[in-house]
N, C-alpha and C positions, 0 to 999 in steps of 0.2 A: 501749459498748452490750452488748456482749457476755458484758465480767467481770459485768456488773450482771443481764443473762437468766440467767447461772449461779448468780450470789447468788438471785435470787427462787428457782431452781428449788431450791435446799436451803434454801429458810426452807420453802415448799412442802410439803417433805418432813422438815420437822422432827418429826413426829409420829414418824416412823418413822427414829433417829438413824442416820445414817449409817456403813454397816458394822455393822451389830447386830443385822438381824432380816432370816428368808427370806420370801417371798410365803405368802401362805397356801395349803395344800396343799387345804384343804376345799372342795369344787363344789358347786355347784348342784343337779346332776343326778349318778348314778352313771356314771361309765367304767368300761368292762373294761381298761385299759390307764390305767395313771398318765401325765398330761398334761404336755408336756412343760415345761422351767419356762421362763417368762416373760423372764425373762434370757437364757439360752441362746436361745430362738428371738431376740429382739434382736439376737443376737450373728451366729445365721447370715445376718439381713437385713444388716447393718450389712457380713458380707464379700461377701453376694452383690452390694451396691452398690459392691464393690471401696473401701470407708470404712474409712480407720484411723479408731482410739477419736479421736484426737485431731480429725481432720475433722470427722467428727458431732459432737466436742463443739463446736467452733467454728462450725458448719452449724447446731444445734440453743440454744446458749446453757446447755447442764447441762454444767457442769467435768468434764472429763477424768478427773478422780479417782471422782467420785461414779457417772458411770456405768460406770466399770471396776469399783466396788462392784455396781451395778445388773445389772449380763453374770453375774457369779459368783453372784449370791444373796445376797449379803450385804447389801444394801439393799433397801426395798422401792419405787419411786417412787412418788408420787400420779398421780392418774390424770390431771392435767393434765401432769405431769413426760412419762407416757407415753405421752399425746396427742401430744405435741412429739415426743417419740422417730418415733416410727410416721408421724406426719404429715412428716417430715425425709426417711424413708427412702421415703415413698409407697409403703408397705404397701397390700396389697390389703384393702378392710373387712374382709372376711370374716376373713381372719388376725388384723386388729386384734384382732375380737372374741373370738377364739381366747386372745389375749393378755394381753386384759383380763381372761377367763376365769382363766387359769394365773394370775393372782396376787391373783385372789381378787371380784373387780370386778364388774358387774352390764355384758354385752356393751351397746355404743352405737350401734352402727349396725344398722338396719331393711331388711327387703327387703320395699319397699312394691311391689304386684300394676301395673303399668303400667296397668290397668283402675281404677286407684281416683281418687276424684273428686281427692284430694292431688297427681294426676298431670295433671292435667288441659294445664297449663301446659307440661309435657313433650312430652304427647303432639301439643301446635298446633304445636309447634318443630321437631318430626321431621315434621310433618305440610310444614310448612315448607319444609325444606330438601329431602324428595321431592319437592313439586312443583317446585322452583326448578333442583333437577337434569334436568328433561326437556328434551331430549329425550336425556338421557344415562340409563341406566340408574341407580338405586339402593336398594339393600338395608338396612333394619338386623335385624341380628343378637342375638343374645342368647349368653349368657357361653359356651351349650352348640352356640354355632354355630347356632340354631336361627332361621327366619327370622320376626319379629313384622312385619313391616311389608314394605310393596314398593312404587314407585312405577308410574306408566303401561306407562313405557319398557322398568322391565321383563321385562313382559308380553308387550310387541313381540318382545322380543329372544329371550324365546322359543317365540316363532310363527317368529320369521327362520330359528332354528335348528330349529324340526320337533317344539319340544314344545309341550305346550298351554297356555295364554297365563296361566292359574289352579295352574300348577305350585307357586307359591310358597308355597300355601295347606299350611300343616302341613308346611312342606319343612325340611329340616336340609343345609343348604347344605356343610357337611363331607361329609356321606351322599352326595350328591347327586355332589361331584365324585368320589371315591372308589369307591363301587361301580358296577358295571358297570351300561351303561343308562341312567346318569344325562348331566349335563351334562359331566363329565370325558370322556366318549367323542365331543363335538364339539369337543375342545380342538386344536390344531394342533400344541400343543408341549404337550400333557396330563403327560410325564413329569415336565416342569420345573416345572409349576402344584400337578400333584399332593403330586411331594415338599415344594413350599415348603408346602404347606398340612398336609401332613403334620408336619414339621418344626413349624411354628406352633403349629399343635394338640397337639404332642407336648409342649411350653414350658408353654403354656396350662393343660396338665391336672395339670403336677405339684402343683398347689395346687387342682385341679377333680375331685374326684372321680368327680363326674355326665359330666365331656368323655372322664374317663379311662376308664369304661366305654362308653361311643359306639367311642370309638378301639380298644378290644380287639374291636369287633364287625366293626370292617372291616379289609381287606386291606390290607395294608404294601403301599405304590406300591411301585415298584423306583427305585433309588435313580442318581442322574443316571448316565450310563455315558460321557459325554463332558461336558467342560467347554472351550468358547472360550478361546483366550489373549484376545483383545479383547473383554470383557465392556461389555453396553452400558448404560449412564446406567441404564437401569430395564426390571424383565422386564414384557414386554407380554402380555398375556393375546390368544392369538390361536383367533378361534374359529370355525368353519365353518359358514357361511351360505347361504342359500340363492340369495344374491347373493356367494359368494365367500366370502374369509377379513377376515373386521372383524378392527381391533386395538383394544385399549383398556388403559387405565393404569388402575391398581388408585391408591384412596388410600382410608382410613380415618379419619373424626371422630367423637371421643369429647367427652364434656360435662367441662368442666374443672371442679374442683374438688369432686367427688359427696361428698353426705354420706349416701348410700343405695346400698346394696348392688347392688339393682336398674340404678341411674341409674351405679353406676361400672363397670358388665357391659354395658352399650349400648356399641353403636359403628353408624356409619352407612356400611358399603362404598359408594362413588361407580366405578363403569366408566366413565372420561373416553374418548370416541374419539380416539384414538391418532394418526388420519389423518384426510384429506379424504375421503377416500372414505366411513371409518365414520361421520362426519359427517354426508352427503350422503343414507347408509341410511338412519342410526338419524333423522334428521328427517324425511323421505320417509314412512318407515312411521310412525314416531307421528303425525304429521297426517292419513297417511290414515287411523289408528283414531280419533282424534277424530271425524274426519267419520263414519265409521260409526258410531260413538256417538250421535252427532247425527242420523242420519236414522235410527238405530232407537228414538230417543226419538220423533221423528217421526210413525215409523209408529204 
């Protein structure tokens, strides 16, 4: 199955004989800087996936031979050839379309507005998985840390901790924990959350331009000053409430398989409580704002 995906991918690209001709240099649009070439950027995804040529070829089905032409410039691939590459390495779209760019191609993937009716289907799934998370807290985010969405709980969580229950509204959840005043200043172990999130975002942006300027506007946390020899299972987000210290476990869900920009930059933060005790809060208080909900429709 394999010799036979490499065969298709060089009949594929028989227009463009193997080893004979570079991508095309000519863009769309004018750059101040020449773009870099299509090959070469392959080449640095292919080591950032810690991939020899030979893995990818056997991961992907394009011969070993043809895409060590394809790294150099010496071939050019079709754009299904390059599809397979990119979609092997789970390239971020945005890069794709960078890539398809550099050799000449018309970019394939959209960043459709999460407000367009195309989304609709989207947005009932996230709608979804908020409510299904109550009475646990959760968040989704946008690619620049930016909060689109919030559920109930929340809102609760923070009214518990002393801020106002509409905080999430236009919030930049990176901002948020990082500058002073925000929610990193209820954190219990804020050094440990801060750095991770620092660190994150720092990963995050070297392909985000937009994250990478957010990040130059805030304060470098300081960076852990003691580390545990007994590191445990998973760091807990412990945060100071008005009932005490809650703890909760962080996890993150993304949509599998995005063919939109948009849809592959969503992720959904879930704050699971940690204990019985955060448990015991975080349902306590969201029922009792239910019921205030309810007798102020009431009234």
């Amino acid at each position: 199955m394999t010799v036979l995906a490499a065969m298709t991918s060089e009949v594929m690209d028989a227009a463009h004989p193997q080893c004979q001709s570079q991508c095309m240099s000519s863009q769309p649009f004018p750059r101040t800087t020449p773009p870099v070439a299509a090959g070469v950027q392959l080449r640095q995804l292919r080591q950032q996936a810690g991939l020899s040529q030979l893995d990818l070829a056997l991961i992907s089905g394009v011969s070993q031979r043809h895409l060590s032409c394809i790294e150099t410039g010496r071939a050019k691939p079709s754009p299904n050839t390059l599809h397979n590459l990119l979609t092997t390495l789970d390239a971020p779209l945005e890069r794709c379309n960078d890539i398809f760019l550099a050799c000449g191609y018309a970019p394939r993937y959209e960043a459709t507005p999460l407000t367009s009716p195309s989304m609709e289907v989207v947005r009932d799934a996230i709608n979804h998985v908020l409510h299904a998370n109550n009475p646990a807290p959760a968040i989704v985010l946008g690619s620049h840390w930016e909060v689109l969405a919030a559920n109930t709980s929340t809102g609760v969580l923070f009214d518990l901790v002393g801020l106002a229950k509409d905080a999430t509204q236009g919030l930049n959840l990176l901002v948020m924990l990082l500058q002073p005043g925000g929610l990193g200043d209820h954190l219990n172990n804020a050094e440990e959350i801060k750095w991770v999130a620092w660190q994150r975002a720092t990963r995050e942006a070297l392909s985000n331009p937009g994250l990478a300027d957010i990040l130059q506007s805030l304060p470098v946390p300081y960076r852990l000053s003691t580390l545990s020899d007994e590191l445990p299972p998973l760091l807990l987000t412990r945060i100071n409430s008005l009932h005490g210290e809650l703890k909760f476990m962080s996890t993150f869900a993304t949509f599998g398989m995005p063919l939109d920009i948009t849809m592959s930059s969503l992720r959904i933060e879930h704050l699971i409580p940690a204990d019985a005790k955060t448990w015991e809060v975080m349902t306590d208080a969201y029922e009792r704002s239910l019921q205030g909900r309810t007798h102020g429709t009431a009234t």
